[in-house]
N, C-alpha and C positions, 0 to 999 in steps of 0.2 A: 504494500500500500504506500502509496506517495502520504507523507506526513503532512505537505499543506492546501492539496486540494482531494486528496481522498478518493484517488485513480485506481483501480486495480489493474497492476502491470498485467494480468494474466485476461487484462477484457481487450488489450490494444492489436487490434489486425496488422495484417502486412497492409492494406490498404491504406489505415492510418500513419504507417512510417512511411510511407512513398508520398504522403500529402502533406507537404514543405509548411504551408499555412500550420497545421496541425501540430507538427513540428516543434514549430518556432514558438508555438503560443504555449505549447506543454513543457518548455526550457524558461520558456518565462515566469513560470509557476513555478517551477523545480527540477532542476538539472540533474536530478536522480537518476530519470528516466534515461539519459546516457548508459548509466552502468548495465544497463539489459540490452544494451545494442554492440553487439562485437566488432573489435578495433576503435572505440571511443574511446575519449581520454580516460573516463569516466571508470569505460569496463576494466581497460589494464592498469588503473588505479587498484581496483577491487580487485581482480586477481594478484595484484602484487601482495596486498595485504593477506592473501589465503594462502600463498607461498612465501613470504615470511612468517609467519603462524605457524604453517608445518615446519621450517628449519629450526624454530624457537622449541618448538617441541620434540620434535624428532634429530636433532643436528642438521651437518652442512650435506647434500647430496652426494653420494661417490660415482658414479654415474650418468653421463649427459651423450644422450641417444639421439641423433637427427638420421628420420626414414627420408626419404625421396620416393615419388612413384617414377615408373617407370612404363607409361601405360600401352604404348607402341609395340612392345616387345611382351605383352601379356596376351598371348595367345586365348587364354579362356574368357579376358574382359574384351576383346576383341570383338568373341563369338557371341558372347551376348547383344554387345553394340549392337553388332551388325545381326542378328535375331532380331533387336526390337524395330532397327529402323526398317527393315525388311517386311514385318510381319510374318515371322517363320513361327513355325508348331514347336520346335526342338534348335537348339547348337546342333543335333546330332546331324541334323540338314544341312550345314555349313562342315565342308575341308578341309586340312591345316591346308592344303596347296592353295585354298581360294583365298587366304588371309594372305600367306605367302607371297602370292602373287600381288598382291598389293606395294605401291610405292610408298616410300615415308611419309611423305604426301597426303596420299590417302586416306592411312592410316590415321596421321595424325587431325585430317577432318572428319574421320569416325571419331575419334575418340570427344573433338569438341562440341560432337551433333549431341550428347547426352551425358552431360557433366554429371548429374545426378545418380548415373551407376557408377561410374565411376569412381566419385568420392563415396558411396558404398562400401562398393568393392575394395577400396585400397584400407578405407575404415575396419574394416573385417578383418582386411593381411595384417592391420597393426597389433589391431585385436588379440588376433593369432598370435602373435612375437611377441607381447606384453605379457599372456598367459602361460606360454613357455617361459620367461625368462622367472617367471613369480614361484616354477615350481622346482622342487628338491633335485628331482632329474633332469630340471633344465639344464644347458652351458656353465651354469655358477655354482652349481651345487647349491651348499650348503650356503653361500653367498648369496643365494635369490632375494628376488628385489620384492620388497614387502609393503612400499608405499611410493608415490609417482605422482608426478606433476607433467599432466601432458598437453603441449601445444598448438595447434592445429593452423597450419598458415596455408592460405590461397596466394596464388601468381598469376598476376593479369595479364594477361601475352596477348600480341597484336589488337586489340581491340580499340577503338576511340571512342566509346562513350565514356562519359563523364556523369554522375550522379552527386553530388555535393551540397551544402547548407554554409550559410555565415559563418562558418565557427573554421573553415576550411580556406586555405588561398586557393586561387583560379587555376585551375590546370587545363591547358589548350594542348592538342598535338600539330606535333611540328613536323612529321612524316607521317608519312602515307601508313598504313597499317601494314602488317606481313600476319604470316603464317604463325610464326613460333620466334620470337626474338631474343636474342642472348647477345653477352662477351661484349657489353659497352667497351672502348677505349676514348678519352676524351683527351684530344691533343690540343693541348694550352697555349703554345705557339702558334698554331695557326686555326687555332679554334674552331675545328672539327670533330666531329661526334661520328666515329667510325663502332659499326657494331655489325651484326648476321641475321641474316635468315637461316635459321640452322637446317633445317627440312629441305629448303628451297637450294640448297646450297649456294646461298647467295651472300654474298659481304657487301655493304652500303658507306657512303660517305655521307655527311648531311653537314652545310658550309653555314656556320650562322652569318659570314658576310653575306654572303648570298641569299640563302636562305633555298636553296636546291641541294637537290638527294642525287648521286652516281650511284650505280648499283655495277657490281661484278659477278656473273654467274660460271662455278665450277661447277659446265655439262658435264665430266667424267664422272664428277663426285656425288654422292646422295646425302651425303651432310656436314656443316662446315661447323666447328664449335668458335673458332676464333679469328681474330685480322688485329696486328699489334705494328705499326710503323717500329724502323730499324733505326736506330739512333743516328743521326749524322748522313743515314744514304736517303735523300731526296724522294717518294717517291716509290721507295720498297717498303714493304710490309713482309711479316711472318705470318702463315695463314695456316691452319690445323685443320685438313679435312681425311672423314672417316680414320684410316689409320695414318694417314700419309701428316710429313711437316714441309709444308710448299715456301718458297721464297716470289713474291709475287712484286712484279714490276709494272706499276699500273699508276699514271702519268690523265689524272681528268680533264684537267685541263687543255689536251692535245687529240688528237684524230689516233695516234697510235694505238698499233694492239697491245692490251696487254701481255704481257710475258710470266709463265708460269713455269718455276722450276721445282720439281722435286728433291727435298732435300733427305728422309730417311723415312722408314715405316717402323712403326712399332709392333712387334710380338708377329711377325710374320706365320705365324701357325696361328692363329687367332683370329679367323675372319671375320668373325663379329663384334670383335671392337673397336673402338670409336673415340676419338675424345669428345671430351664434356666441356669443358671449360679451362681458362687457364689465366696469369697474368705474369709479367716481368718484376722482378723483386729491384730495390734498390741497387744491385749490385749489378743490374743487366742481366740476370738469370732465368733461364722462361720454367715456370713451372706451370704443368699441366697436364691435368686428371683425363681419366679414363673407366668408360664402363664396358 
């Protein structure tokens, strides 16, 4: 119950948070109403208070677990996808060859035609691996884990809508929307905003003088994790796709082709991996992940 106009948070629709008027007039009354809307100052104010509570009680945590989904590469949330947008009786009607045959691509616009199994599905695999790790026979043994504090984060990729209230600065987009976006680099000398389309195998410039986007696409490749300029060569970048480390010479501002060289592949018996992500350390060092 709100203490000064005597609301019961459990009477407020999703129609009423989508209606800005309503809003703003129930923050005006009592800012409570925040703490029941997740990611408000309000909620990870309160949640902070419930995780120091439990470290006051319980001590400091031994343990700090971050999942990723992986949902492209999940074969059975796949078949479901593609079950419901289809309207199939069974998965058992659906292939592994007919997912297989699928491009990254495609896959990855199954997976965003129904977000809703999907964060299911993945809720469930967590599920699973929280209940393993809590028992005697789990991984830890006699170390299992007896109490948890779990966090749950979404990632907005390519998309330009904007949903926001007063209490928020203005967020505008400044490119065009993509697929799947990763691996910002933001070059401060000449103030560029280089990042990928990872799916797309595609790497992008976006010029704030200008205010225009160059796009590079690697046809060989099926996905690019990275694009990091080479310190002091004009013009070149490091680029990470699928297994491969590319040295790429790509000049936008001229009619030239770009230039693509190969530099090393990683784990050559390992067709199916790929990097993820990466960045250059202080010392000019490229470190970067792989799944």
């Amino acid at each position: 119950m709100f203490r000064s106009n005597n609301i019961n948070v459990g009477s407020i629709k999703r129609s009423d948070l989508e209606n800005r008027e309503f809003v703003q007039q129930t923050m005006k009354r009592n800012e409570s109403i925040l703490k029941h809307i997740p990611n408000s100052m309000q909620y990870w104010q309160s949640r902070k208070r419930d995780l120091f509570a439990m470290m006051q009680q319980l001590g400091k945590p031994t343990l700090f677990l971050t999942l990723g989904a992986s949902e492209i590469h999940w074969m059975p949330l796949l078949k479901y996808v593609f079950k419901f947008q289809h309207n199939l009786d069974s998965i058992s009607d659906i292939t592994d060859s007919a997912i297989d045959g699928m491009t990254a691509t495609d896959k990855a616009e199954l997976i965003n035609s129904d977000p809703t199994i999907c964060c299911l599905y993945f809720d469930k695999l967590v599920d699973t691996i929280i209940n393993g790790l809590k028992k005697v026979s789990g991984p830890f043994g006699k170390y299992r884990i007896l109490d948890y504090v779990r966090r749950i984060e979404f990632q907005h990729r390519g998309g330009n809508k904007n949903i926001g209230y007063s209490l928020c600065p203005e967020i505008k987009s400044i490119t065009p929307p993509v697929q799947h976006s990763e691996g910002p680099y933001w070059d401060q000398e000449n103030n560029r905003l280089y990042y990928v389309d990872t799916f797309a195998a595609t790497a992008f410039r976006w010029s704030y003088n200008s205010g225009t986007v160059a796009s590079y696409n690697l046809e060989e490749r099926n996905s690019i994790a990275i694009i990091i300029p080479i310190k002091n060569r004009e013009n070149e970048f490091l680029v990470g796709a699928d297994r491969y480390l590319y040295k790429l010479i790509w000049d936008t501002n001229t009619k030239h082709k770009a230039l693509c060289q190969k530099l090393l592949i990683i784990e050559e018996n390992k067709a199916s991996n790929q990097y993820n992500d990466g960045k250059v350390d202080s010392k000019g060092r490229l470190w970067i992940g792989k799944f």
